[in-house]
C-alpha positions in Angstrom: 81.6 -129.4 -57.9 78.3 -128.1 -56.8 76.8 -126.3 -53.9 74.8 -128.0 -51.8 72.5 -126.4 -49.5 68.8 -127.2 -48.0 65.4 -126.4 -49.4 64.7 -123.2 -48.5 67.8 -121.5 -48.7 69.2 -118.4 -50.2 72.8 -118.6 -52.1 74.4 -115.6 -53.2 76.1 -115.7 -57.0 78.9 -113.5 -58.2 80.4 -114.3 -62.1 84.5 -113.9 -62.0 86.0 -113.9 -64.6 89.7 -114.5 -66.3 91.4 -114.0 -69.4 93.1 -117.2 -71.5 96.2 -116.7 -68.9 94.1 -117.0 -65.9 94.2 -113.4 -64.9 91.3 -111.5 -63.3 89.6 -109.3 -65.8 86.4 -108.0 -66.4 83.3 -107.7 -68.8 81.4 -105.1 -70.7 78.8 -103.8 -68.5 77.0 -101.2 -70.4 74.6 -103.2 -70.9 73.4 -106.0 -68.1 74.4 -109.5 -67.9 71.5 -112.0 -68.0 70.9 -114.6 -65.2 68.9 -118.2 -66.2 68.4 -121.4 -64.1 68.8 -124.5 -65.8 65.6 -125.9 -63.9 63.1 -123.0 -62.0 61.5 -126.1 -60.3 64.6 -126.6 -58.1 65.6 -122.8 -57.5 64.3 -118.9 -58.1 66.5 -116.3 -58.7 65.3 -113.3 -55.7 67.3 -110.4 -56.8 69.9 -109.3 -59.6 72.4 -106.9 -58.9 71.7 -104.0 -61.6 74.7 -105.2 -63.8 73.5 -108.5 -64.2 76.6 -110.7 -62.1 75.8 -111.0 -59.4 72.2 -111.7 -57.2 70.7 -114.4 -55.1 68.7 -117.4 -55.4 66.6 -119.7 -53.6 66.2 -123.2 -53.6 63.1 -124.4 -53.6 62.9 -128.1 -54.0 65.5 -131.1 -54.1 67.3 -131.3 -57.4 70.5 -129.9 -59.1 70.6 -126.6 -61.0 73.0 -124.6 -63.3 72.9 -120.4 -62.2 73.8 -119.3 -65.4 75.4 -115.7 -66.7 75.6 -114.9 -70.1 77.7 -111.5 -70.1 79.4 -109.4 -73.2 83.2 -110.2 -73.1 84.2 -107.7 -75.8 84.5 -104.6 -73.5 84.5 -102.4 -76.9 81.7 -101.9 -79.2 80.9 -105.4 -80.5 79.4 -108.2 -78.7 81.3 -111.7 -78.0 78.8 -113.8 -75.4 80.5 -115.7 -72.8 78.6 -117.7 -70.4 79.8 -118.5 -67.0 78.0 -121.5 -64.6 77.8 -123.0 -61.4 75.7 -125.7 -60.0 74.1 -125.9 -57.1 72.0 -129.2 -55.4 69.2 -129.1 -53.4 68.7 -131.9 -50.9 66.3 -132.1 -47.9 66.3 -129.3 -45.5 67.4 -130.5 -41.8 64.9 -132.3 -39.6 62.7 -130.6 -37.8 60.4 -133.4 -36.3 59.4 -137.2 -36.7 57.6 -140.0 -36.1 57.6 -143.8 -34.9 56.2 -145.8 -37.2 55.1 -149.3 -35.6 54.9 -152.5 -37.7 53.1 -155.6 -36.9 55.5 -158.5 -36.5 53.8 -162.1 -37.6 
């Protein structure tokens, strides 16, 4: 299920992660985990944390979006890539003003 949230608004992202039992666990962090958007049209990402999982992003315009993290789950010296998603949807921010619009009846 996605998050929604207006244009214009910051979302914070954290990866969590489990092992095949559904335990908490963790990933190799000597070397940072790399954040992507599925579309940069709908959000930006505004900071990473310095190990790569965890950050904010702002939406920008209405659409849906993947924050993705691709992170190293062998904590020893090889590399096994894992990558962890969410979505998040971007609808119209709240209204702020309006108008009338008058139409001619015949």
């Amino acid at each position: 299920m996605a998050t929604v949230v207006g244009t214009g608004t910051q979302v914070s992202f954290r990866a969590v992660f489990v092992d095949a039992q559904g335990n908490p666990t963790t990933v190799d962090t000597r070397q940072a985990a790399v954040v992507e958007l599925s579309d940069p049209n709908v959000a930006t990402v505004v900071s990473v944390n310095p190990d790569g999982l965890s950050g904010t992003v702002q939406a920008i315009s209405i659409g849906l979006c993947q924050v993705r993290i691709r992170a190293d789950a062998d904590r020893g010296d090889g590399y096994r890539e894992l990558i962890v998603m969410g979505d998040l949807e971007v609808v119209p921010g709240e209204a702020v003003a309006g108008t009338v619009e008058l139409t001619p009846v015949v």
